[in-house]
N, C-alpha and C positions, 0 to 999 in steps of 0.2 A: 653508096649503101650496099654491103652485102646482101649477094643474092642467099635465099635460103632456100634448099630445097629437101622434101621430104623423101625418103629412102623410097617410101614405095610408089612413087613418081615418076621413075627413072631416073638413069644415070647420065644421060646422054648430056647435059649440059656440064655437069662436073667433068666430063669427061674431054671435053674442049676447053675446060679453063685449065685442066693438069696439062694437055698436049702442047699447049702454048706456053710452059712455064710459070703457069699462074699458081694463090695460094692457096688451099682448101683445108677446111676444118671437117677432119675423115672420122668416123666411126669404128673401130675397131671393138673385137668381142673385149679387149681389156679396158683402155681408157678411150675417152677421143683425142683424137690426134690435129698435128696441124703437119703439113708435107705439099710434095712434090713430086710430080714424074721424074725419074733417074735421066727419061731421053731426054725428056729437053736440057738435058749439058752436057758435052763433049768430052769423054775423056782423057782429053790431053789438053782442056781449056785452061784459065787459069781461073783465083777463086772469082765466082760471080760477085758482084757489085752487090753493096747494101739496098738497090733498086728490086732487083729479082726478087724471083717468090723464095729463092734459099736463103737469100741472103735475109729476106724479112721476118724467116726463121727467129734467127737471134734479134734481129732488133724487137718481133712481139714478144718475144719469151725472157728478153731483158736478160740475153745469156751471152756468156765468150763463145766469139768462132772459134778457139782455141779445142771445145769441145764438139763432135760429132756429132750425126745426125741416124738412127736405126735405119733399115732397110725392111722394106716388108715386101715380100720375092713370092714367086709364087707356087713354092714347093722344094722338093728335095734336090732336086737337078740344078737349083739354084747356086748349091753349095759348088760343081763345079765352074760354073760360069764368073761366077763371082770371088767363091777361094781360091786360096792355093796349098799345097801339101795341105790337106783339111785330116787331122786327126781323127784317124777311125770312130775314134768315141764319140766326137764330134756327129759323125754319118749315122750312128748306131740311135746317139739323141734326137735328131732330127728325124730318123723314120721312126719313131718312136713315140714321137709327140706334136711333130707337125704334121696337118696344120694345128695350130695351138698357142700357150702361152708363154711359150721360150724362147728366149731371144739366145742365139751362139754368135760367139766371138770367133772368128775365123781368121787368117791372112789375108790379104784381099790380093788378089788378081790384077794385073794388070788394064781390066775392064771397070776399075773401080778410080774413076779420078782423084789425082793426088790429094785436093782439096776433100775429100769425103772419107778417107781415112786416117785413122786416129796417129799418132806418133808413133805408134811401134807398127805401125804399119797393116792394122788388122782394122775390118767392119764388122757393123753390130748385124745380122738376118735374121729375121723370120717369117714364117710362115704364117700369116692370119687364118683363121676359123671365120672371120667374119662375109658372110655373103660379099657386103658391098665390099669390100676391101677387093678381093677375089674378082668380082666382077669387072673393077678398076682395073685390075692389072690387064686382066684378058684383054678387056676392051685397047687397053694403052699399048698393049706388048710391052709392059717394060715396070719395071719394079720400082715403086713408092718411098722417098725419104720421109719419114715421120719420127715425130718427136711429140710427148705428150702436152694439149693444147692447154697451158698453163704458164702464166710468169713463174719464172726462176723462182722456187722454194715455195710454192705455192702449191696444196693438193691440185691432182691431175682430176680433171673430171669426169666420172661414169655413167653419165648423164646430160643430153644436150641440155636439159635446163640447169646444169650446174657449172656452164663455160662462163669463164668471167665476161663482162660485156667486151671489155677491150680487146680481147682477143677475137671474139666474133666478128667485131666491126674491123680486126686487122686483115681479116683474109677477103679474099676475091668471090667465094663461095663456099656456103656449109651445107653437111650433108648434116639432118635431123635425123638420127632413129632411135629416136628417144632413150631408155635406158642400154647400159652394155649386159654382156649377158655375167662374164666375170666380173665384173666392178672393181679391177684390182689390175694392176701395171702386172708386165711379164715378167717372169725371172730371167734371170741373165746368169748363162753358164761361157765360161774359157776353162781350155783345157793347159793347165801348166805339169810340164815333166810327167807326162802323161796323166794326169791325174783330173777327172773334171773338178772346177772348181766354183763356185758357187758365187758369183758378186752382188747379187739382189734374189732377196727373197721374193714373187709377187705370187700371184696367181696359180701357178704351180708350184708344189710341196715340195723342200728340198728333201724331202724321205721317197716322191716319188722318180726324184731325179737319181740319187744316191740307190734305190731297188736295181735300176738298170745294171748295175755292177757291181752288184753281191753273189 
């Protein structure tokens, strides 16, 4: 049975089931989420088994491993750790509106295992606004895979009491903080021929992204 435990409880037990590679159903200021600690896998491993908590990613969410997983990092210094040649525009978004509701497409870095990067060779990052998320990392040293805690094609939920059941009994432990404060998934910017470009509209206004570079 899923443990459940309430945000303003402490962290300290989510925070040994992510260390050990376990699943957790996160809170973020947009949706909630379902992830993983980045350390516990090795980046030069190969992809983890449908037994691990990444791999149980896709089997709760009834998604192809063929698609990635976001990163949720813990700031702007992330982009070098994690990218590579990171387009200025890219850095200018990032201190701009992280922490926040923007998710950037980046290059990934060599610190970023093969298995966790998309086809063309880039990761999703962001910065959360959300306390607990924040907290998480600190406490972990190491930056969160999440993905919104939802079957494929199904709305994402803004609301612990709006997580489908199944998903809740899939993971290891949930964090409850009741409502998000956006109730609304991130946008997702990549920068093409220098140009930002826009691939989901969420939470953040693409007029407020598109302001930056007028």
């Amino acid at each position: 049975m899923t443990q459940v435990l309430r945000a303003s409880e402490g962290l300290a037990p989510a925070v040994d089931v992510l260390r050990v590679g376990g699943l957790a159903l996160l809170p973020t200021e947009t949706v909630y989420g379902v992830g993983v600690s980045v350390a516990a896998f090795d980046a030069g491993e190969d992809v983890p088994g449908p037994e691990t908590g990444y791999g149980r990613i896709f089997t709760l969410k009834q998604r192809e491993r063929t698609q990635t997983v976001p990163w949720l990092v813990d700031g702007t210094q992330a982009l070098e750790r994690f990218g590579a040649d990171v387009p200025a525009q890219i850095r200018m978004l990032a201190e701009a509106f992280w922490p926040g509701a923007l998710t950037l497409i980046v290059p990934a870095s060599s610190k970023v295992p093969a298995f966790m990067r998309a086809a063309d060779g880039t990761v999703a990052l962001r910065a959360s606004a959300s306390p607990v998320i924040q907290e998480l990392i600190r406490e972990l040293g190491s930056p969160l895979a999440v993905t919104s805690a939802n079957t494929h094609g199904m709305p994402a939920p803004a609301a612990f009491a709006d997580v489908e059941p199944r998903i809740l009994e899939g993971v290891d432990i949930a964090i409850d903080a009741g409502q998000t404060t956006c109730c609304d998934a991130s946008t997702i910017v990549a920068v093409c021929e220098g140009k930002p470009v826009i691939l989901r509209e969420g939470a953040l206004s693409i007029d407020d992204v598109q302001s930056l570079f007028k």
